[in-house]
C-alpha positions, 0 to 999 in steps of 0.5 A, a space after each residue: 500500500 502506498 503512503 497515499 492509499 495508507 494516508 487516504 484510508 486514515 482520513 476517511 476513517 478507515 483503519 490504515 493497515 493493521 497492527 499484528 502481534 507474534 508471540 511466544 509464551 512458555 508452555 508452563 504455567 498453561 494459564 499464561 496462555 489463557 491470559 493472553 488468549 483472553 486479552 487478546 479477545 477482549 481487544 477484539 483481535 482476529 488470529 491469524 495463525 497459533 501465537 499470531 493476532 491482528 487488529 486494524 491500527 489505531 492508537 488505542 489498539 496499538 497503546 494496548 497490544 504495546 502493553 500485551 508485548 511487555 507483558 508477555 516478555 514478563 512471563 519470559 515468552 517473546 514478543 514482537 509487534 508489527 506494523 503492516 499492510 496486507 499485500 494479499 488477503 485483505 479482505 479474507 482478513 477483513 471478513 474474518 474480523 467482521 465475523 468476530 464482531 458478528 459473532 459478537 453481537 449475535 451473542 447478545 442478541 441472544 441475551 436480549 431474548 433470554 432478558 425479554 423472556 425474563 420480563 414477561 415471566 414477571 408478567 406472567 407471575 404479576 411480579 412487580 417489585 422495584 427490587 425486580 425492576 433495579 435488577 432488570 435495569 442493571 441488567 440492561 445497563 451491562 448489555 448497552 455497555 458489552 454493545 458499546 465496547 463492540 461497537 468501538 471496535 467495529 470499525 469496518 461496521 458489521 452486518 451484525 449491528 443493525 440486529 443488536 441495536 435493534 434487540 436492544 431496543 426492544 429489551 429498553 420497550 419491555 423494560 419500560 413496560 414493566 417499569 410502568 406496571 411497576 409504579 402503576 401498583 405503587 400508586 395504586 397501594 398509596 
């Protein structure tokens, strides 16, 4: 990629290339492994290869794969971080990090359904409380919050969006539903 393709993908808000992490971790305590398998999911990084993960550039990515590569030298493994564009495959690669994300937020679509079937249980069950209530916004606060943290690494914006938002959505309908119901016994018991 030339440094005008690299400079144009950075001003139209496109990553401009990607950052890619190798590494190696001593096979003992397994739990080192687990770690950084862990970090590096939560960052959002696709594997490439064993021990080789990618994340489209940026400074937060970079700020956090830096830190990764220090840690994993703490543990006695190796590490290096590169820098790079892809020459062949981009978009296998690209697809491929769209599809985590889509994995994503297909996971909490599927908590949003477990979460409306858990409103309309309390209905079911006439069971409005405000302790019921608090529970259920907490819940739905975490769920807003696990979308937010997808979204901000969804920088190629993958098809899975759309249904999560609108998942939620929903979840903030019925939660308002019940909150109602929830008040409407307070005033009618005053």
């Amino acid at each position: 990629m030339s440094d005008a393709e690299v400079s144009a993908r950075a001003t139209n808000g496109a990553p401009a290339g990607w950052l890619v992490l190798i590494y190696r971790i001593p096979s003992e305590p397994t739990r080192l492994r687990a770690t950084v398998w862990r970090r590096l999911k939560g960052l959002g990084a696709i594997y490439l290869q064993n021990s080789a993960a990618a994340l489209p550039a940026g400074p937060t990515a970079e700020r956090a794969l830096r830190l990764l590569q220090r840690e994993i030298l703490d543990m006695s493994g190796t590490a290096s971080l590169l820098s790079c564009a892809v020459l062949a495959g981009e978009q296998e690669i690209r697809a491929a990090f769209q599809a985590a994300r889509d994995d994503e937020y297909a996971e909490i679509v599927d908590k949003c359904h477990d979460f409306v079937a858990g409103i309309r249980k309390e209905f079911r069950q006439e069971h409005f409380t405000y302790a019921e209530l608090e529970e259920n916004d907490e819940d739905l606060i975490k769920l807003r919050n696990w979308f937010a943290k997808i979204r901000s690494r969804d920088v190629f914006g993958a098809p899975g969006r759309q249904a999560c938002e609108e998942a939620l959505a929903v979840c903030e309908k019925e939660l308002e539903g019940y909150g109602a119901w929830v008040y409407a016994g307070e005033s009618d018991g005053a």
